[in-house]
VEXDREN-2710 file (C-alpha; in Angstrom, 1 decimal):
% VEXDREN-2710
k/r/px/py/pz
1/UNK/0.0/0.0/0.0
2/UNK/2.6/2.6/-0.9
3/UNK/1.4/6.0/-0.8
4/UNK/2.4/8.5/-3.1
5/UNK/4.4/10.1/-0.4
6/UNK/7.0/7.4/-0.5
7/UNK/8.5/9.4/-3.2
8/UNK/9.2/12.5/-1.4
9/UNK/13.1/13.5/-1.5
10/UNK/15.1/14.8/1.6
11/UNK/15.1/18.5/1.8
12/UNK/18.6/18.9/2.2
13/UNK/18.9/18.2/-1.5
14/UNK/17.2/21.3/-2.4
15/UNK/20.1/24.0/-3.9
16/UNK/19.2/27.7/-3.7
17/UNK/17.1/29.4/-5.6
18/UNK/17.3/32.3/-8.3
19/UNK/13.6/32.6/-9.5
20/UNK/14.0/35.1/-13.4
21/UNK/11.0/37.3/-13.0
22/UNK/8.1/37.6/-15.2
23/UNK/7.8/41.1/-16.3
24/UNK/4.8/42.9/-16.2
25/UNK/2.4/42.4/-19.1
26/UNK/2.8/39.4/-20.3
27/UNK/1.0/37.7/-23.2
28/UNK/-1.9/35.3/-22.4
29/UNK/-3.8/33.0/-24.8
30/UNK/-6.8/32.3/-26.3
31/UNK/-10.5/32.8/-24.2
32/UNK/-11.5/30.4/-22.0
33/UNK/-14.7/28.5/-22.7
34/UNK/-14.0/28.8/-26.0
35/UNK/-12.7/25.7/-27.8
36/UNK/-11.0/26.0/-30.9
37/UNK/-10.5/29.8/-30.7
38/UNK/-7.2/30.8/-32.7
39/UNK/-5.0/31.4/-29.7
40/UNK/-3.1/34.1/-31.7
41/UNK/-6.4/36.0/-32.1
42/UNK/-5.3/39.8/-31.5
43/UNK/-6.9/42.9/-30.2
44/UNK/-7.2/45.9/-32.2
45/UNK/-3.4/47.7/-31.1
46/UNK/-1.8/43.8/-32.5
47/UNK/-1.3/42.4/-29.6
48/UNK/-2.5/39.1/-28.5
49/UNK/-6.4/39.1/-26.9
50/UNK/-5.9/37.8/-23.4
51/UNK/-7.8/34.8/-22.2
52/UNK/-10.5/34.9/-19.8
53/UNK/-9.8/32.2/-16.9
54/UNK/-11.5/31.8/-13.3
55/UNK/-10.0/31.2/-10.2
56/UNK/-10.7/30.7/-6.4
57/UNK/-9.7/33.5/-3.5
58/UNK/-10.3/33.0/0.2
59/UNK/-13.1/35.5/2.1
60/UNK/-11.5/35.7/5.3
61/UNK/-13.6/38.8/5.7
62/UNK/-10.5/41.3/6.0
63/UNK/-11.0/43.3/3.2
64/UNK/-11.6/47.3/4.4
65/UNK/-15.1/48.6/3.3
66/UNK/-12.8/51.7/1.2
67/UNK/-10.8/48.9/-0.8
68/UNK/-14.1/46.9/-2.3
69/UNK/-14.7/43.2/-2.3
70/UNK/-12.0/40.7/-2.0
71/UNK/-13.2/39.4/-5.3
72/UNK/-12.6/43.6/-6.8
73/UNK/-10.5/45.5/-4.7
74/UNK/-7.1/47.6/-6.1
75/UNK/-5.5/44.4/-6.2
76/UNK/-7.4/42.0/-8.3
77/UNK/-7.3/45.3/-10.7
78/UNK/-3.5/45.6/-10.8
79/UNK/-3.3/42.0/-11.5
80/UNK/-5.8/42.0/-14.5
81/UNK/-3.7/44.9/-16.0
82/UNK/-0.3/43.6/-15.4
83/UNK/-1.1/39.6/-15.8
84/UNK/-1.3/37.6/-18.7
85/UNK/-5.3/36.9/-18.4
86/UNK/-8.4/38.2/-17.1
87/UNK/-9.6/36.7/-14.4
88/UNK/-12.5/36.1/-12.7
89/UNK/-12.1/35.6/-8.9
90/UNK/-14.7/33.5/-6.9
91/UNK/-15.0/34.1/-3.0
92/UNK/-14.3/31.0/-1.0
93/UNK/-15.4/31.1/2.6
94/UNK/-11.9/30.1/4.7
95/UNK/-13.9/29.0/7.8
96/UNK/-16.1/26.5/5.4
97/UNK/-13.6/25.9/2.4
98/UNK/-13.9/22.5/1.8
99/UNK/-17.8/22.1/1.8
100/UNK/-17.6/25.1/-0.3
101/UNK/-15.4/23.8/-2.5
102/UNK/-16.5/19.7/-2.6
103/UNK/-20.0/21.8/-3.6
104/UNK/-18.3/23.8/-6.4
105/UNK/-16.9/20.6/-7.8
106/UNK/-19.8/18.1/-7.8
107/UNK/-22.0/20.6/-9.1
108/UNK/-19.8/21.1/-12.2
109/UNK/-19.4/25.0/-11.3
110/UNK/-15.9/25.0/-9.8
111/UNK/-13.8/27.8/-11.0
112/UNK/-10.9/27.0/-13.2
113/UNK/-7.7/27.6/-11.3
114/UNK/-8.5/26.2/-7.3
115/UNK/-6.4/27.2/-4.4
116/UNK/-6.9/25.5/-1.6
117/UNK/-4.5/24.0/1.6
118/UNK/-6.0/20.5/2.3
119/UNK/-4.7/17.4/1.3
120/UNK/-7.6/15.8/2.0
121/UNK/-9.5/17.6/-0.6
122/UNK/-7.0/17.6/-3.0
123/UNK/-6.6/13.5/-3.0
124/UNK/-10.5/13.3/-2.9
125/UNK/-10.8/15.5/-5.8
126/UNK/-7.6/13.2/-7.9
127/UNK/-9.7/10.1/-6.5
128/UNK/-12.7/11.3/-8.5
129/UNK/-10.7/12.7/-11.7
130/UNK/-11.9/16.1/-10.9
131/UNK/-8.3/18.2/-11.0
132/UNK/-5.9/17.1/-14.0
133/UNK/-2.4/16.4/-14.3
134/UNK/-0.2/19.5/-15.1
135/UNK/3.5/17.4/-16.0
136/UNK/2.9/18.2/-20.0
137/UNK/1.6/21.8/-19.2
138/UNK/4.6/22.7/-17.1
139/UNK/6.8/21.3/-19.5
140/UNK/5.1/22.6/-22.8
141/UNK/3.6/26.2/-21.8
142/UNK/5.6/27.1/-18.8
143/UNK/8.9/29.4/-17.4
144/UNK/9.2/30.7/-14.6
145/UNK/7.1/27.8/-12.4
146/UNK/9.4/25.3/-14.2
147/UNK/12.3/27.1/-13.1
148/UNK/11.2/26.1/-9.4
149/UNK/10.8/22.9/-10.6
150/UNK/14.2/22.1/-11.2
151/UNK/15.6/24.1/-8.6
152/UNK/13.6/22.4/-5.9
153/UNK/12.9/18.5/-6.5
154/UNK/11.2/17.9/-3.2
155/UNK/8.3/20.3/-5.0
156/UNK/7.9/17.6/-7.9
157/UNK/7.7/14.5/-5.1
158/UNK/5.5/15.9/-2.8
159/UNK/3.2/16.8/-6.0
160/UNK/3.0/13.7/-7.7
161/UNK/0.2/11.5/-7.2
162/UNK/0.0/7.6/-7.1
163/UNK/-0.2/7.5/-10.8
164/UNK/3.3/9.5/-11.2
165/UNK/2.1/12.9/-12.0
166/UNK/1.6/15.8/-10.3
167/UNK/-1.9/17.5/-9.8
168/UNK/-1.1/20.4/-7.8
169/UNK/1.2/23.8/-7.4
170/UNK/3.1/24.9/-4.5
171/UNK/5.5/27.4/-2.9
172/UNK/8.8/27.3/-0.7
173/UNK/8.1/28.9/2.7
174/UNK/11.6/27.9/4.1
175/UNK/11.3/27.0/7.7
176/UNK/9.4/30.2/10.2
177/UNK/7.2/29.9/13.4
178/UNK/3.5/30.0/13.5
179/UNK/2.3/29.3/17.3
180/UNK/4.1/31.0/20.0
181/UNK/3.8/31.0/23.4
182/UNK/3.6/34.5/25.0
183/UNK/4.3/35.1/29.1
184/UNK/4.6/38.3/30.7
185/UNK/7.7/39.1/32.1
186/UNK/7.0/41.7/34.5
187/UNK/4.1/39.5/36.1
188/UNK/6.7/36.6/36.4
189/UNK/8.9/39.4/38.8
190/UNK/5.8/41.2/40.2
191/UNK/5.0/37.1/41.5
192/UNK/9.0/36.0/42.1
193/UNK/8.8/33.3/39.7
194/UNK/11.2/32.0/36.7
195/UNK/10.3/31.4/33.6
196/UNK/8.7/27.9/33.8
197/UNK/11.0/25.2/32.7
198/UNK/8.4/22.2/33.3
199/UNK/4.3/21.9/33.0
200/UNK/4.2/21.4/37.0
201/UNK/6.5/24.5/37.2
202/UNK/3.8/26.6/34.9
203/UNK/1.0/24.9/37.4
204/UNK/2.7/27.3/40.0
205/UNK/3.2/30.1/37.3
206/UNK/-0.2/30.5/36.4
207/UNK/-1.7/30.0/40.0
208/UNK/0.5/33.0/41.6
209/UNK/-0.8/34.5/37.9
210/UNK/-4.2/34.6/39.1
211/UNK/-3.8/34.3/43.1
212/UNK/-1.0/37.5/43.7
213/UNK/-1.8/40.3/42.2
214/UNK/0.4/40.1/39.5
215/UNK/-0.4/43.7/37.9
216/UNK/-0.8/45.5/41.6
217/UNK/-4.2/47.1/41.3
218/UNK/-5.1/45.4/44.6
219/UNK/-8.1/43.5/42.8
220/UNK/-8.1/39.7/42.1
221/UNK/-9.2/40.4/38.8
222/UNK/-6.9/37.9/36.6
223/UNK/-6.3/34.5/35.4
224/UNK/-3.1/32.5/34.5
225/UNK/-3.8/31.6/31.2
226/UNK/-6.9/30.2/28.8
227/UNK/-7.8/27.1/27.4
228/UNK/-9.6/28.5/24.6
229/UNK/-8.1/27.9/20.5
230/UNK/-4.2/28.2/20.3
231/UNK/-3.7/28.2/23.7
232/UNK/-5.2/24.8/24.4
233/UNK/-3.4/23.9/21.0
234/UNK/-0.4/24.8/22.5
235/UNK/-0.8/23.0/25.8
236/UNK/-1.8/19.9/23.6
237/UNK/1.5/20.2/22.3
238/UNK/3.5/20.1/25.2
239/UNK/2.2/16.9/26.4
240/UNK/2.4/15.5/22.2
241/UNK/-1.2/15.5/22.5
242/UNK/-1.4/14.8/18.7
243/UNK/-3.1/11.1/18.9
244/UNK/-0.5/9.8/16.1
245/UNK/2.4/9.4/18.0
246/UNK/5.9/7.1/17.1
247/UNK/6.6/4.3/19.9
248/UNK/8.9/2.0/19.7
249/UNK/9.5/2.5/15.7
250/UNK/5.6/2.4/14.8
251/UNK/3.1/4.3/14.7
252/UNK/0.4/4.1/17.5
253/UNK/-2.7/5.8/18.4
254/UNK/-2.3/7.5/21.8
255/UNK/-4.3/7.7/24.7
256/UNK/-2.0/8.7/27.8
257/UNK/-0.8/12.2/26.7
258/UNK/-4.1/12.9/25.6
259/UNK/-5.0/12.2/28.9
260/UNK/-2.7/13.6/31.0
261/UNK/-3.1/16.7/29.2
262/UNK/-6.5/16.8/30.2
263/UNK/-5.8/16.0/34.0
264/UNK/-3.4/19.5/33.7
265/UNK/-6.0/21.4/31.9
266/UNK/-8.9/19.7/34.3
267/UNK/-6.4/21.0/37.5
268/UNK/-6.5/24.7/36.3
269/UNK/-10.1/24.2/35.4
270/UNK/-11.0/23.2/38.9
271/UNK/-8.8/25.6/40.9
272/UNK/-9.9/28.6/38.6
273/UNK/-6.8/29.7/37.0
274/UNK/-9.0/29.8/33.5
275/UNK/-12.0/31.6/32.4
276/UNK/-14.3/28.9/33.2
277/UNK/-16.4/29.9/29.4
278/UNK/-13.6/29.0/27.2
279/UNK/-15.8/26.4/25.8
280/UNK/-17.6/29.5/24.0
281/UNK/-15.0/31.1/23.0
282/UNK/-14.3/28.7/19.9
283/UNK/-12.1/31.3/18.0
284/UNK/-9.9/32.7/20.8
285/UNK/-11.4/36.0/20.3
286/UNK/-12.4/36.2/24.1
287/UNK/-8.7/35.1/25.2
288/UNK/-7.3/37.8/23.0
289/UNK/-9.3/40.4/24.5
290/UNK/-8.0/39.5/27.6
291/UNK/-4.6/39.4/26.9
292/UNK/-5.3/43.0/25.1
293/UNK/-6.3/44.0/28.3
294/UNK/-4.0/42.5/30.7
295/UNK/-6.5/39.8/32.3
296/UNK/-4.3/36.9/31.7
297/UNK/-0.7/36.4/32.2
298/UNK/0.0/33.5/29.4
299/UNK/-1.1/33.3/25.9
300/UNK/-0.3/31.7/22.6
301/UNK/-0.7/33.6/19.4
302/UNK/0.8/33.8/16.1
303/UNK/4.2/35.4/15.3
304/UNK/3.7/36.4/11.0
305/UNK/1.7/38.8/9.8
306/UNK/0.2/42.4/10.6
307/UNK/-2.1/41.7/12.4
308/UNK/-0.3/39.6/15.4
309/UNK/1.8/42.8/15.6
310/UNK/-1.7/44.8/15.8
311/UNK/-2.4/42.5/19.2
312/UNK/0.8/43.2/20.5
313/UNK/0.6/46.5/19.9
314/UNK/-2.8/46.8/21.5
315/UNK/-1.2/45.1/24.3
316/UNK/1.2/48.0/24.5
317/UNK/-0.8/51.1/24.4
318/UNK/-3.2/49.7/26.9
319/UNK/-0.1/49.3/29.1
320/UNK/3.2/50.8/28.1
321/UNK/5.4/49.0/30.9
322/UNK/4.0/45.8/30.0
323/UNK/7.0/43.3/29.5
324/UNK/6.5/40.0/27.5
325/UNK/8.5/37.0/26.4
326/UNK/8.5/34.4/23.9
327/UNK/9.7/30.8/25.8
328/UNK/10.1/27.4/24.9
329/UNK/7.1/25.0/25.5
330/UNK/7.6/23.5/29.4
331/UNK/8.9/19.9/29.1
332/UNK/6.1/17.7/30.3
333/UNK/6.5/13.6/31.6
334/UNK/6.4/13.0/27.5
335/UNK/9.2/15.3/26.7
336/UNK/9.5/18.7/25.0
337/UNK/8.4/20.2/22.2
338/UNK/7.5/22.8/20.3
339/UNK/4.1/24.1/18.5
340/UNK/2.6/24.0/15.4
341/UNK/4.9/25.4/12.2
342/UNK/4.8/26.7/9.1
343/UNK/5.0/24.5/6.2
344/UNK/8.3/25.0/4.7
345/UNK/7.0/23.3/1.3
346/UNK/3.4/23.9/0.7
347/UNK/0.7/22.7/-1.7
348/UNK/-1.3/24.9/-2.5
349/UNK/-3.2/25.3/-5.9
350/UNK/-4.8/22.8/-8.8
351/UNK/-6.4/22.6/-11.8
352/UNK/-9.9/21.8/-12.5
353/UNK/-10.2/18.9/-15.2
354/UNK/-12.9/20.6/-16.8
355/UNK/-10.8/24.2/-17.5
356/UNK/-10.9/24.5/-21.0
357/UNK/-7.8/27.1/-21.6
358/UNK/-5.1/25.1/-19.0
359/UNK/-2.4/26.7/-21.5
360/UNK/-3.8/30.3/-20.1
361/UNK/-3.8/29.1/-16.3
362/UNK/-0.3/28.2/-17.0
363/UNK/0.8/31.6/-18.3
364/UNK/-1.2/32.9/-15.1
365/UNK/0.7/30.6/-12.6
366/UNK/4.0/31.6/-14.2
367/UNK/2.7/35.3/-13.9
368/UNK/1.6/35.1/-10.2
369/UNK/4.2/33.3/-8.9
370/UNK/6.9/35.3/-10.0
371/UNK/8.9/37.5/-7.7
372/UNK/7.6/40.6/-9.9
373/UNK/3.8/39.7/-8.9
374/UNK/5.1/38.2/-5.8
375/UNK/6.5/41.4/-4.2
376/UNK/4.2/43.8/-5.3
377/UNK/1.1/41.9/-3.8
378/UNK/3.3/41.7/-0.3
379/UNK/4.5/45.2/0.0
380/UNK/2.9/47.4/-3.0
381/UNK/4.0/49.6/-5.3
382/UNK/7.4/50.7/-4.9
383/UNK/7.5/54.5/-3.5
384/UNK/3.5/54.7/-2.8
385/UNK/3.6/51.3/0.0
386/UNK/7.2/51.1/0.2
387/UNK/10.9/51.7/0.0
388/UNK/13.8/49.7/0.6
389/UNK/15.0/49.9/4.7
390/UNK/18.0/50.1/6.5
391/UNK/18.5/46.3/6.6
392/UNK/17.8/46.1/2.9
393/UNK/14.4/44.8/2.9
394/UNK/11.1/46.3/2.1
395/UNK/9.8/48.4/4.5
396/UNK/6.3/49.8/4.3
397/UNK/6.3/53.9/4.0
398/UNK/3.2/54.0/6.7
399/UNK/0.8/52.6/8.5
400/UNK/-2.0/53.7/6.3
401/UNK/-0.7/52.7/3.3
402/UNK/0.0/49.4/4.8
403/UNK/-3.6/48.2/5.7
404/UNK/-3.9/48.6/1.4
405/UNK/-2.3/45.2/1.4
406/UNK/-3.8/43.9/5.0
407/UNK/-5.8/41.3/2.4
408/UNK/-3.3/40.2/0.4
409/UNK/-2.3/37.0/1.6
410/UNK/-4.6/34.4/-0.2
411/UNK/-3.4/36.3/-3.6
412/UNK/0.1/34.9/-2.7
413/UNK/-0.6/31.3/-2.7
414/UNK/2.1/30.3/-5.4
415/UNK/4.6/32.8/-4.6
416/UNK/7.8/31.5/-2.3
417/UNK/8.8/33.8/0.5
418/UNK/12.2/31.7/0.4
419/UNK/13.0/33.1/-2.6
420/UNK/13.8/36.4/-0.9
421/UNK/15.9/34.6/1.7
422/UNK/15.7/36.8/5.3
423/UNK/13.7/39.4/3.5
424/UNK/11.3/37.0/3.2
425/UNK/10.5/37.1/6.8
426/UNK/7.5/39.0/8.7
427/UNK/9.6/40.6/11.0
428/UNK/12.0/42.1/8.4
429/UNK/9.2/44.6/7.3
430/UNK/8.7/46.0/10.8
431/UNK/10.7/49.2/11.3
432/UNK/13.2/48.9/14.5
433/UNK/13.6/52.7/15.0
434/UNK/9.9/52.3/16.6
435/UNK/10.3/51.1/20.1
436/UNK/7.2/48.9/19.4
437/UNK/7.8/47.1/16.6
438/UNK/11.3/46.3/17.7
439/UNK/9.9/44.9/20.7
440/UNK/7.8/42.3/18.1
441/UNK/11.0/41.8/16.1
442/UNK/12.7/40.8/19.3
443/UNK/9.6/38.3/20.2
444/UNK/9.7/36.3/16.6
445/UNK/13.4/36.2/17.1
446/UNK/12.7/34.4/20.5
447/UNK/9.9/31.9/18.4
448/UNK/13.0/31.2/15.8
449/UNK/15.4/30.5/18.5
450/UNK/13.1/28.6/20.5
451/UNK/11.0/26.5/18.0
452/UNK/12.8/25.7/15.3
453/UNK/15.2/23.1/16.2
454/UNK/15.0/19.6/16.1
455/UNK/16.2/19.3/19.8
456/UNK/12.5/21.0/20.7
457/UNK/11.0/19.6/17.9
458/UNK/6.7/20.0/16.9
459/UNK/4.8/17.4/18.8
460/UNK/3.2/16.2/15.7
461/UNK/4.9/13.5/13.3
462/UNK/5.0/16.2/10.4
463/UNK/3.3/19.3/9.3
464/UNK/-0.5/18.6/9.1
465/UNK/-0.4/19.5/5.3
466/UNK/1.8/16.1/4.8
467/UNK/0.2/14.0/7.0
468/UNK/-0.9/11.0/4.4
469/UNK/-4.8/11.0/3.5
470/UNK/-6.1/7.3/4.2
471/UNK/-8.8/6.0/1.9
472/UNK/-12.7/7.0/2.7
473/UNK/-13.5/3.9/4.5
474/UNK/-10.9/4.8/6.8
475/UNK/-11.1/8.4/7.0
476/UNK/-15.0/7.8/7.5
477/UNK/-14.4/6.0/10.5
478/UNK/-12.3/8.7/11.6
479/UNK/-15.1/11.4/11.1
480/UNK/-17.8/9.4/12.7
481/UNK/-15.9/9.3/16.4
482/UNK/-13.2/12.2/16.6
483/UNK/-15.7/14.9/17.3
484/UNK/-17.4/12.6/19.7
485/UNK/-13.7/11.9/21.7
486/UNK/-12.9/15.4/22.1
487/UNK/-16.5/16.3/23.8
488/UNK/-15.8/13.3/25.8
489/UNK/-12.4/14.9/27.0
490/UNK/-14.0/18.5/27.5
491/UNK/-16.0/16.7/29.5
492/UNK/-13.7/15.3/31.7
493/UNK/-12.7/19.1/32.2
494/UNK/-15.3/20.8/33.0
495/UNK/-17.6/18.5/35.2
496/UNK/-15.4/18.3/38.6
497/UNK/-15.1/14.9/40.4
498/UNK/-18.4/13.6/38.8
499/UNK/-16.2/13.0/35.3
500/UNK/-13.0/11.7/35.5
501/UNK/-9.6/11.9/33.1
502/UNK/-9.4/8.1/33.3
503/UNK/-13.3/7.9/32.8
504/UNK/-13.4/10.2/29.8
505/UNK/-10.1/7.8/28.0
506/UNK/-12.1/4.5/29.1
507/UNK/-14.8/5.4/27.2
508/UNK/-13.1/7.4/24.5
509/UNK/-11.3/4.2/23.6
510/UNK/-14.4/1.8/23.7
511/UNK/-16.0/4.4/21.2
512/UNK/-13.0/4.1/19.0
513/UNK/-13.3/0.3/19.3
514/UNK/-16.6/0.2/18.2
515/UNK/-16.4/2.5/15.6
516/UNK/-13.4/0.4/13.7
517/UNK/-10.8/1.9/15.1
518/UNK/-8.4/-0.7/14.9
519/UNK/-8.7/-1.0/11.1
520/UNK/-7.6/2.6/11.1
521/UNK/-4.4/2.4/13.6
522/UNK/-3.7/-1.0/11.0
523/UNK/-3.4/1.3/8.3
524/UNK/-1.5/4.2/10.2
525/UNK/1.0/1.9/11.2
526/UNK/1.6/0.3/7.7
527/UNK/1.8/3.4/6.0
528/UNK/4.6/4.5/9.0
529/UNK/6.7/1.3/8.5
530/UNK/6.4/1.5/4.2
531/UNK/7.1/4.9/4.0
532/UNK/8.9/6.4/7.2
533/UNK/12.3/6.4/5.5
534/UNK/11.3/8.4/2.1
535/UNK/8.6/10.3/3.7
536/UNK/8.8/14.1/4.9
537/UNK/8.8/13.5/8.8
538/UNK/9.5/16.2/10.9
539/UNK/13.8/15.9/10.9
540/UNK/13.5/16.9/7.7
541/UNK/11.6/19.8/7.8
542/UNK/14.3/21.3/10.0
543/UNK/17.0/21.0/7.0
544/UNK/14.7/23.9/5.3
545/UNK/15.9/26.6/8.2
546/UNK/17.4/29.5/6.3
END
């Protein structure tokens, strides 16, 4: 039962990269929908008509009222103008992608050019013949995206599917933090404590967190911590709470961590270090607020992107002496580890089978994912957004000008940040003559330092994005009981002595039973033993640190 993953290449192959750019303006072909249209049709100044191709963008809902829609906005505009085609974008819902999407597809409406994260989609959709191979369309039609190719192998492995083609696009990300664990430093002296080394050391953290006073206004108005989105994430990860775990050389499906990091959560449940509603608060906005605010004294956010600066900042200007730190995830009775990631090498678009101008898509992926298109959809328009800094990397001109690419993300799914090596990073964009965003800078350098080595390495086998996708039968089994395990857990939390730890796993384990779960751990641990040594585990994601 080889999986198509078996033929991913180690990392530290991959040679550096010197993308050639695609120059604005480039020529497209003929329309789409339009079979048998002479591609060299022209326009009336002679040069050639470009084609008219369709293509998914996330709604994450982040678009300013002043800049339009996410599907017309400046941006889309500056793309149609300077791109090869015209193209139509179609709104995806992030938080409900894949039912979007899965809708899109079986009703024979999905757009032409899909970009989407999930594996699981993405093999479901090659399963039912729905994307198409793009080996003969690189080759024939393309540049710049075949360039990548050849520079990074491990791009053509992870792409190719069990029939030994690739059905999908991608982009380099090099190796950068996502989760991060955030502690104030000045309550850790206001309470005498160190920064905590184990989990039964931040027990005692987060207790004197919400039992001393730690910002002196003589109220008992704060808690250590929350248990509500990354933060429980993160506290899943220090106990490897991941439930696919290696043991002795294979692959098991875990039970212990899981429930030992439900006893810690249960123990600062019980003795009110947490807001007790954190089952409500299913987005982390709540918890976020509070850190804002200064209400809790540990909390795990992001480290890339605007808009983790933004909370930080908040943070800040609600209290300017407020002193934070970035540590290492406490070592719990399983070890120590760090959180969630990025993906250094990262699937990301495909082709519908039903497109009817691929050679135009082509020219557009080419386009989009060149460092010309690239750079101007990350920091704008030389001059207006931004100029070059002291440390040589963009820097944005002002504030206001930069919320005119606070959207741009999702337009950047094919474009590599490693291509611009350390300007690539988040952090180089924020200017360190402002007190402020130095003090950011500093943080994500503590992340780097902290999380991404193998000697704290992610809890999880690999990145999510390259965790293998089992057949339906299996993942239906999966889908019928996972849901019903983790209320079971919650449970366990939030119902004092009446529901125990040890009760919740009992029963959580008797649901799996009954639900096949044996059948899936069988094919978990085959897929481990075939493929472990080709496979991209998590060692080798630490060979893509820049």
């Amino acid at each position: 039962m080889k999986q198509r993953r078996s033929q991913w290449m180690t990392a530290g192959m991959i040679p550096a990269l010197a993308l050639a750019t695609v120059m604005a303006g480039c020529s497209g072909s003929g329309g789409s929908g339009q079979p048998g249209k002479d591609p060299d049709v022209k326009d009336a100044d002679g040069s050639k008509k470009k084609a008219n191709i369709t293509a998914t963008i996330y709604d994450r809902g982040l678009v300013p009222e002043s800049e339009g829609t996410i599907e017309k906005n400046r941006w889309t505009e500056w793309i149609n103008e300077n791109g090869p085609a015209n193209v139509k974008f179609v709104a995806i819902p992030r938080n409900d992608a894949t039912a979007k999407l899965t809708t899109l597809f079986a009703s024979g409406s999905a757009p032409d050019l899909v970009f989407e994260y999930s594996n699981t989609l993405r093999d479901q959709l090659y399963s039912q013949k729905q994307i198409r191979s793009v080996d003969e369309l690189i080759e024939e039609h393309s540049t710049t995206y075949k360039q990548l190719l050849e520079q990074y192998p491990l791009f053509k492995s992870v792409a190719t599917m069990p029939d030994g083609k690739m059905y999908a696009f991608g982009k380099i990300n090099g190796l950068s933090t996502n989760h991060a664990l955030y502690i104030r430093a000045d309550w850790l002296k206001q309470v005498n404590k160190e920064v905590p080394k184990t989990t039964e050391e931040l027990y005692e953290v987060l207790k004197a967190f919400t039992e001393q006073d730690p910002d002196g206004n003589g109220s008992k108005d704060t808690y250590g911590t929350s248990l509500a989105y990354i933060t429980n994430q993160v506290i899943n990860a220090m106990f490897q709470n991941v439930r696919w775990v290696v043991e002795d050389g294979e692959l098991i499906r875990d039970w212990e961590r899981a429930k030992a990091a439900t006893e810690f959560k249960k123990r600062l449940y019980d003795e009110g270090l947490v807001d007790k509603d954190y089952l409500t608060d299913k987005s982390g906005q709540k918890a976020q607020q509070d850190w804002v605010n200064g209400k809790i004294g540990m909390w795990a956010g992001q480290t890339n992107g605007p808009a983790w600066f933004q909370i930080y900042e908040s943070l800040k200007k609600n209290d300017p002496s407020a002193e934070v730190l970035v540590i290492p995830l406490p070592e719990s009775p399983f070890g120590q580890f760090s959180p969630v990631i990025q993906n250094p090498v990262q699937l990301t678009a495909m082709i519908n089978a039903q497109a009817k101008n691929p050679e135009a898509i082509i020219e557009y992926i080419d386009f989009i994912s060149s460092e010309t298109a690239g750079k101007t959809l990350k920091y704008g328009l030389e001059g207006t957004h931004s100029t070059t800094g002291s440390n040589g990397c963009p820097a944005f001109v002002d504030k206001e000008k930069a919320k005119e690419l606070s959207y741009t993300d999702d337009f950047r799914m094919l474009y590599s940040p490693a291509l611009e090596g350390k300007c690539g990073e988040y952090a180089e964009t924020l200017n360190q003559d402002n007190p402020v965003e130095k003090e950011f800078y500093d943080l994500v350098q503590m992340a780097n330092e902290a999380y991404l080595t193998p000697e704290r390495p992610i809890a999880d086998i690999t990145h999510g994005e390259h965790m293998p996708t089992p057949p339906e039968d299996i993942q239906l089994i999966v889908s019928s009981v996972n849901k019903q395990i983790d209320d079971l857990w919650n449970k366990a939390i939030v119902s004092g002595p009446s529901y125990t730890p040890d009760q919740a796993m009992n029963e959580a384990k008797s649901l799996w039973d009954k639900a096949g779960g044996k059948q899936v751990e069988e094919w978990y641990a085959n897929w481990y033993s075939e493929n472990k040594e080709t496979a991209l585990l998590r060692d080798k994601l630490y060979e893509f640190k820049r």
